[in-house]
C-alpha positions, 0 to 999 in steps of 0.5 A: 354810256352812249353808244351807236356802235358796240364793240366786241372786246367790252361786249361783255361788259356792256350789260352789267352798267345802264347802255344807251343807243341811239337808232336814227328812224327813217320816216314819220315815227311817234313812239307814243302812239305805239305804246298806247296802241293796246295790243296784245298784253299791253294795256297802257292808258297814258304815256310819260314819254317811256315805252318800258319792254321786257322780253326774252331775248332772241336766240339766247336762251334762258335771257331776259331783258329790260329796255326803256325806249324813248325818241328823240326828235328823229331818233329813238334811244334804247336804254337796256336797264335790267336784265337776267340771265347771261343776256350780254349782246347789246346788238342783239337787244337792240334789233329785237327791240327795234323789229317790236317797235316797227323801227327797222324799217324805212318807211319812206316808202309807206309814207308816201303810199299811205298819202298818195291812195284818197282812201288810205291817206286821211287815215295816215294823217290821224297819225302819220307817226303810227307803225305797229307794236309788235309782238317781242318773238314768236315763242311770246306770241305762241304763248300769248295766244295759248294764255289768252285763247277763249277768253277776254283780252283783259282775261288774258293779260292778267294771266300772263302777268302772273305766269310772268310774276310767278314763273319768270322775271320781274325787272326794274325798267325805267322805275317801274315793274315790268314781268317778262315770261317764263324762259323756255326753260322755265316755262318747261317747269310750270306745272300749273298756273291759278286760273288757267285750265290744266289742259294749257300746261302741255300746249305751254310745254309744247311751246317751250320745247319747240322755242328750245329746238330753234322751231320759233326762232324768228330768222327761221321763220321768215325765211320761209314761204309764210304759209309753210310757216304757218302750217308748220306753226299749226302742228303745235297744240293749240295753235290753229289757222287765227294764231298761227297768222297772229304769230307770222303777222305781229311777231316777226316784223314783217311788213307784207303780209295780208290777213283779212281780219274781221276788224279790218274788214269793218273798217274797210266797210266804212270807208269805202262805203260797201262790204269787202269779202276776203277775196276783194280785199286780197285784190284791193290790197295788191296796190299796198305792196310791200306794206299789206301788213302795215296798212291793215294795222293801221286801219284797224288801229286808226281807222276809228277816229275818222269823222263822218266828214273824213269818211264822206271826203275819202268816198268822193 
């Protein structure tokens, strides 16, 4: 079944048989340079056309689901392939999907920042189709970063991957496996998880509450000031100034806001030529607006594959 509209009678229905939908993009998009990005559990090292996804599902509880995204020319398609639960709003996938994979938004706009600023714009055209995978939801994000605090990235994957295997669900999406993390309410009845310290177990169940209370529902969130969000985010165990900024920046599909991350600065060092503190780039990135975040990802993702050439043209 293919679709651009969902209607409310057959809604119901819709989860039960393979959905299909079909998402205009709206400026430069190369799927492919998303899901091989690396970021946060995911570690894919080759592409065959597929971005597989498996997430709890916004707002709804104890459902998980399992999307194949795939583009198009100049469109994405979202096919929803498993699922668990009582997951049975297509729409709701469907935006979830769209804010992981920086396609709820017109980038027009960006493009043409990107291309017009003699710094930014070699970067843009290593891959002018790059937008930031984002985290699924703040409550995966939140659990990202108690999983992976203190450890190696690789560390951290392996141990979601098992929290994910053991306590939460394992859907088919597009012929291969893909573990999604515990529910909430799952996540609530982990008592121990082989190879992370028993001190993450209550940080986990702290989580897990906060998730059930509607503290980490992402529409919550970004209607806050971000730093009263933040703030709030740090009253959980063991989520300090770093994570909660991970959570408010990469999981909320936001576009605007600045965290001046050492990888970004190194970058920066290298293209302009000279050291920038916190301070100078807050004031550099005003002419960013609306897409601080954005182009802080994208040099920190892209800003390694300029050439000495790229770097000594940008300078001039």
């Amino acid at each position: 079944m293919t679709t651009s509209t969902v209607s409310g009678d057959c809604q119901h229905r819709l989860m039960e048989m393979l959905t299909t939908v079909r998402v205009p993009l709206q400026g430069p998009y190369d799927l492919r340079e998303l899901a091989l990005m690396g970021f946060g559990h995911r570690e894919e090292k080759s592409f065959d056309g597929v971005m597989r996804l498996g997430f709890c599902l916004d707002g709804h509880g104890e459902s998980q689901v399992g999307v194949a995204v795939t583009q198009r020319g100049p469109a994405l398609l979202i096919r929803i392939e498993d699922h668990a639960g009582t997951a049975d709003d297509v729409e709701a996938v469907v935006r979830q999907t769209l804010r992981v994979v920086s396609a709820d938004h017109d980038a027009r706009p960006y493009a043409a920042l990107c291309r017009a600023d003699p710094f930014l714009a070699p970067v843009f055209e290593t891959a002018p189709g790059f937008r930031p995978s984002n985290f699924y939801s703040p409550y995966e994000a939140a659990v990202w970063s108690i999983v992976s605090a203190r450890r190696s990235r690789g560390q951290g994957i392996v141990l979601r991957r098992r929290l994910a295997e053991t306590f939460g669900s394992v859907l088919t999406v597009a012929g291969q496996r893909v573990p999604v993390v515990p529910t909430p309410a799952q996540l609530l009845a982990v008592d121990q998880v082989p190879g992370l310290p028993a001190d993450r177990i209550p940080r986990l169940h702290a989580i897990a509450a906060a998730a059930k209370r509607g503290a980490l529902d992402v529409n919550r969130l970004t209607a806050m000031e971000p730093a009263e969000a933040m703030q709030e985010l740090q009253q959980l165990p063991g989520i300090g100034p770093f994570y909660s900024s991970l959570i408010m920046v990469r999981a909320c599909g936001l576009t605007d806001l600045l965290a001046a991350e050492p990888q970004v600065l190194e970058q920066l060092r290298t293209i302009y030529g000279r050291s920038l503190d916190a301070a100078e780039l807050e004031q550099l990135a005003e002419a960013w607006r609306p897409w601080r975040t954005w182009v802080l990802v994208m040099l920190r993702a892209l800003g390694g594959r300029l050439g000495v050439r790229e770097v000594a043209d940008a300078r001039r």
